[in-house]
C-alpha positions in Angstrom: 10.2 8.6 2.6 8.4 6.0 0.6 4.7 7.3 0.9 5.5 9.9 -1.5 3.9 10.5 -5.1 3.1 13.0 -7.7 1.3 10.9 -10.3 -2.7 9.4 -9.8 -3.1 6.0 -9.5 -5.8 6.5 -12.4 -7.3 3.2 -10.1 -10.7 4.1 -12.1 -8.9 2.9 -15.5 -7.3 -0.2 -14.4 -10.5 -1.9 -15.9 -10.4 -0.1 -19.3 -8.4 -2.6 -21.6 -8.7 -0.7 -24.6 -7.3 2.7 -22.8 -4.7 0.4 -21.4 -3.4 -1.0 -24.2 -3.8 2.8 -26.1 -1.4 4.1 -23.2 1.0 1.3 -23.8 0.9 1.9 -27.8 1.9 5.6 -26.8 5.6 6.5 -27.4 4.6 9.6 -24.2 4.5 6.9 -22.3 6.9 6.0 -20.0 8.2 3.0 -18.2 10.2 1.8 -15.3 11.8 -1.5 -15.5 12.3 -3.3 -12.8 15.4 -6.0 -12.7 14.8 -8.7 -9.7 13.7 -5.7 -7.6 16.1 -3.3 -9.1 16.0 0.0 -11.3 17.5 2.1 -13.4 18.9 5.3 -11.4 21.0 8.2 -13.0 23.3 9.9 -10.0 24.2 13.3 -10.1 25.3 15.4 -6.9 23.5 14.3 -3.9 20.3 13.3 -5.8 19.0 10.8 -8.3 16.4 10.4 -10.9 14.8 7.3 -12.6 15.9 5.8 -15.8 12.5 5.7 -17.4 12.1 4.6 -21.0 9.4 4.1 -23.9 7.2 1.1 -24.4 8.8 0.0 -27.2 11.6 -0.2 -25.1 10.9 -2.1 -22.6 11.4 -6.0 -22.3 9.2 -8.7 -22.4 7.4 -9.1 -18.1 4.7 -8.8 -15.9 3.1 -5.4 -17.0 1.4 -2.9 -14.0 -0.1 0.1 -15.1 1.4 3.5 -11.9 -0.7 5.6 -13.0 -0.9 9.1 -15.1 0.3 12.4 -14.2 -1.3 15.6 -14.5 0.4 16.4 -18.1 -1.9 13.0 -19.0 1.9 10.7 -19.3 1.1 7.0 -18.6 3.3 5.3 -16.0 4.1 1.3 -16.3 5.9 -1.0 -14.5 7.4 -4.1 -15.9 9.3 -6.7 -13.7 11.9 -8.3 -16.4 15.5 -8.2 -17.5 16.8 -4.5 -18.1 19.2 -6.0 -20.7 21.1 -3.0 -22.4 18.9 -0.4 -21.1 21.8 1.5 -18.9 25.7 0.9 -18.7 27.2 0.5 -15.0 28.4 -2.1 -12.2 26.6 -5.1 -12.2 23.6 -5.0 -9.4 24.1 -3.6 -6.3 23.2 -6.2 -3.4 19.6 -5.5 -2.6 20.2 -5.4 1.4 22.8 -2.6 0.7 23.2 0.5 1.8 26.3 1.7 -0.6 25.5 4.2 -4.0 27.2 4.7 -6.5 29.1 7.7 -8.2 27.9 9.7 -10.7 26.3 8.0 -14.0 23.6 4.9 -14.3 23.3 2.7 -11.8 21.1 -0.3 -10.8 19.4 0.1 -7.5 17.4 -1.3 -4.7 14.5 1.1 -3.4 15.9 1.2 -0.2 19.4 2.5 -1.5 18.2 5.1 -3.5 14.8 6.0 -2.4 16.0 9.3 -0.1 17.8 10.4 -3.1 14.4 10.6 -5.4 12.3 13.2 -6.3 8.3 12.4 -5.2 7.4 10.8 -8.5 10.4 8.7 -8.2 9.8 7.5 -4.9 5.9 6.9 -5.3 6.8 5.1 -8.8 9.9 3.2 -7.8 7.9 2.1 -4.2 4.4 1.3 -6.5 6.0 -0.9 -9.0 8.7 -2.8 -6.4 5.5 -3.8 -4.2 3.5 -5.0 -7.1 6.2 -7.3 -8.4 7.1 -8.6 -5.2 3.5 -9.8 -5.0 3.3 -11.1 -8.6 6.7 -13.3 -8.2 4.7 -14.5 -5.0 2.0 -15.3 -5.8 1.5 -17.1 -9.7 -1.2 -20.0 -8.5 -4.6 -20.2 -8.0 -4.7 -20.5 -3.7 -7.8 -22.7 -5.1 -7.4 -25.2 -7.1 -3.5 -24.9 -8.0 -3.7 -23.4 -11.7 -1.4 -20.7 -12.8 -2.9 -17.2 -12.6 -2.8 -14.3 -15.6 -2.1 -11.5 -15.0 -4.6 -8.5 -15.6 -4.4 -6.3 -17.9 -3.2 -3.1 -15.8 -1.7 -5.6 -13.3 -3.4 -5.2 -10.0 -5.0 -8.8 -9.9 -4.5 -11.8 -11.0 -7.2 -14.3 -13.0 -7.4 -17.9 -12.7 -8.6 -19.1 -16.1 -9.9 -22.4 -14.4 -12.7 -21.6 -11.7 -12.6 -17.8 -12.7 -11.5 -16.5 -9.4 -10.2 -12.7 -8.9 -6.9 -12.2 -6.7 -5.8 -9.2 -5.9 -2.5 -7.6 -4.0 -2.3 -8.4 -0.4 0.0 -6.8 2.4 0.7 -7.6 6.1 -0.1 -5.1 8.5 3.4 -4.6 10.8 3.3 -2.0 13.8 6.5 -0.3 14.8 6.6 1.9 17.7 8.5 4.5 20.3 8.3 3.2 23.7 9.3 6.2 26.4 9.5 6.1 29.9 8.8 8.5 33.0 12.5 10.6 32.0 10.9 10.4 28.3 14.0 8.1 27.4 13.6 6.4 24.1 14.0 2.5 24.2 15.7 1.1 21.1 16.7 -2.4 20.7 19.3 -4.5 18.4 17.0 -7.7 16.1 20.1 -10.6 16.8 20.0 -10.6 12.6 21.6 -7.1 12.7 25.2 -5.8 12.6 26.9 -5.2 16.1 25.9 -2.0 16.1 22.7 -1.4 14.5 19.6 -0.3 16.6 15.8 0.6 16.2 12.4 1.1 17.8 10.2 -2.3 18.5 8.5 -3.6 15.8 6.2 -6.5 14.7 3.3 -8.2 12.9 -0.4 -7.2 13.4 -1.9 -11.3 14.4 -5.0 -12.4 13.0 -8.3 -10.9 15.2 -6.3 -8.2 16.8 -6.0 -4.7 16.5 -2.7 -2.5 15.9 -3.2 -0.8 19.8 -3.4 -4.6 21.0 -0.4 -5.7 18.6 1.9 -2.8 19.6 1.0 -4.0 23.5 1.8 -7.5 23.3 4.9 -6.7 21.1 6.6 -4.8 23.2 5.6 -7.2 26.0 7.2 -9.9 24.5 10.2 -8.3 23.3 11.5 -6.6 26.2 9.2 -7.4 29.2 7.8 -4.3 28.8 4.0 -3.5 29.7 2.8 -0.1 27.8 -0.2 2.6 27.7 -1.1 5.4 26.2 -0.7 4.1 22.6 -0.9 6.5 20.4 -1.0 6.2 16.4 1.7 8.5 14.5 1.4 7.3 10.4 2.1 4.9 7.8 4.6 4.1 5.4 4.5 1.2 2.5 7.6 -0.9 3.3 7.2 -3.6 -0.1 10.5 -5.4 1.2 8.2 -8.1 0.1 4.7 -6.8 1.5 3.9 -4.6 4.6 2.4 -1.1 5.8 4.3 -0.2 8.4 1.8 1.7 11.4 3.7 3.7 13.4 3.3 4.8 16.9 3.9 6.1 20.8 3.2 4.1 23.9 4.1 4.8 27.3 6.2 2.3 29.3 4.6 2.5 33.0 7.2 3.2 36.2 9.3 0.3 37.9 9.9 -2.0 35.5 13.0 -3.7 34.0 13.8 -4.8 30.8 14.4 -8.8 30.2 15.0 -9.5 26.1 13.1 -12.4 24.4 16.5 -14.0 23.5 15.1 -15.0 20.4 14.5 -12.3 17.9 16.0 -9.4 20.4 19.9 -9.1 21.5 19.4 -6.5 23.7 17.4 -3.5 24.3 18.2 0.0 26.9 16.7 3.0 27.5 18.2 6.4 25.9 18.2 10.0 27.1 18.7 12.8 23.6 22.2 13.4 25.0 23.3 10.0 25.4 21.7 9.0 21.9 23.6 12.1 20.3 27.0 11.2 21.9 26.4 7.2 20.9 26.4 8.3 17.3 28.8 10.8 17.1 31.4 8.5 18.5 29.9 6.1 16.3 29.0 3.0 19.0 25.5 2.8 17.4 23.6 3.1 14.0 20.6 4.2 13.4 18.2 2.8 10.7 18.6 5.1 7.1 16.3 7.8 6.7 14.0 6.0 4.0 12.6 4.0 7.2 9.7 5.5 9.2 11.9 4.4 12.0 13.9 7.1 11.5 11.6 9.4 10.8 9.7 8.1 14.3 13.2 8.3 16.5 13.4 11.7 15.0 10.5 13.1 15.8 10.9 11.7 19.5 14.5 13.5 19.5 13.1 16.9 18.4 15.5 17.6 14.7 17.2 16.3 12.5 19.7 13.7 14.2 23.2 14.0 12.5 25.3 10.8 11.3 25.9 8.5 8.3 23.5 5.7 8.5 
């Protein structure tokens, strides 16, 4: 749901100050203004479209050029206070899963993303993964000094030693395991609610490939040794900075599951029917359809599951 777009990254411009600061001098323009991770979202019926505004409009921020559409409108980003930009609640909790009635709204991406058009979505997930890395990372790595931002805001420049930084994210694998019945195992993180389940999931380690991550994952999870891995796609998660790599693996015969007790509460083994029933009579919760998770247990389950997530 978040690798979605309809506008060019126009990544060849990003070094072209003078266009850069022509698109931003354009009143065409249009911006989205992002509010400690939050937007601007007007709610109608079951969908939900992006409060974007003018240049001359926005606040004061960290700037990051998203790109031009194929009617040749500019798209910026700019990570500051939304002021009196919209009228509504005050901020929705950023972890939530709640929206709003009808009107403007601030949102979190992972709220409202489902509910936006492709542009939306690729804008809203572009611009919330580029200010998660500029609030992150505002020093040189080398000598200390405080960075400046680029122009089009994809790097960073330390006026000191004259080093280049540019956006970094970490590499996460999240898979399917089934077994010889082609049961699904899902498993509850001990941060989550009582109820709340997924598919295994982890970070790629340094010298090691995703096949081998997804392997020693699942191994240390749940005990479980797999084969067969097989890669499925990707989806940006910038909830602060990873690519999520999703994928199948094959649990082999004869073996029982043992939790790591750490990060893991529990983990079993479902059949379609007894996932079905589980949510119906609502003893588990799946993760929201803007995850690949979702999209991944779906896939495995063979349509769309039904339930309130």
């Amino acid at each position: 749901m978040l690798a979605r777009g309809e506008v060019d990254r126009a990544s060849a411009r990003r070094e072209d100050a003078d266009w850069i600061a022509a698109a931003w001098a354009d009143g065409a323009t249009r911006v989205l203004v992002l509010d400690k991770g939050q937007a601007l979202a007007r709610f109608g019926e079951g969908e939900a479209g992006l409060v974007l505004v003018p240049p001359a409009q926005a606040p004061d921020g960290v700037r990051f050029l998203l790109g031009v559409d194929a009617a040749g409108t500019a798209y910026f980003g700019v990570a500051g206070p939304a002021g009196g930009l919209g009228a509504g609640p005050p901020p929705l909790p950023g972890s939530g899963l709640a929206l709003p009635g009808a009107g403007v709204h601030p949102v979190a991406l992972r709220q409202a993303a489902h509910l936006l058009g492709d542009r939306d979505a690729g804008l809203f997930t572009h611009a919330v993964a580029l200010s998660n890395w500029h609030a992150r990372h505002t020093h040189c790595p080398r000598c200390g000094t405080p960075t400046v931002p680029a122009p089009a805001g994809h790097a960073r420049h330390c006026p000191t030693d004259g080093s280049e930084h540019f956006p970094r994210i970490d590499p996460a694998v999240i898979m399917l395991v089934t077994d010889g019945e082609d049961r699904c195992l899902l498993a509850r993180n001990r941060q989550w609610p009582a109820r709340r389940v997924s598919i295994l999931a982890g970070f790629v380690e340094p010298g090691e490939s995703a096949e081998q991550a997804v392997i020693r994952e699942v191994r240390e999870e749940t005990g479980i040794g797999v084969s067969a891995v097989r890669y499925l796609g990707s989806q940006p998660w910038p909830m602060p900075q990873s690519l999520m790599l999703g994928f199948r693996a094959q649990a082999g015969q004869g073996q029982q599951i043992t939790v790591d007790d750490e990060e893991i509460a529990e983990a079993r083994w479902f059949s379609r029917a007894e996932l079905s029933s589980q949510i119906a009579a609502g003893e588990i919760l799946l993760p929201p359809p803007v995850s690949i998770a979702h999209r991944i247990i779906e896939s495995w389950y063979g349509e769309p599951i039904p339930g309130t997530w």
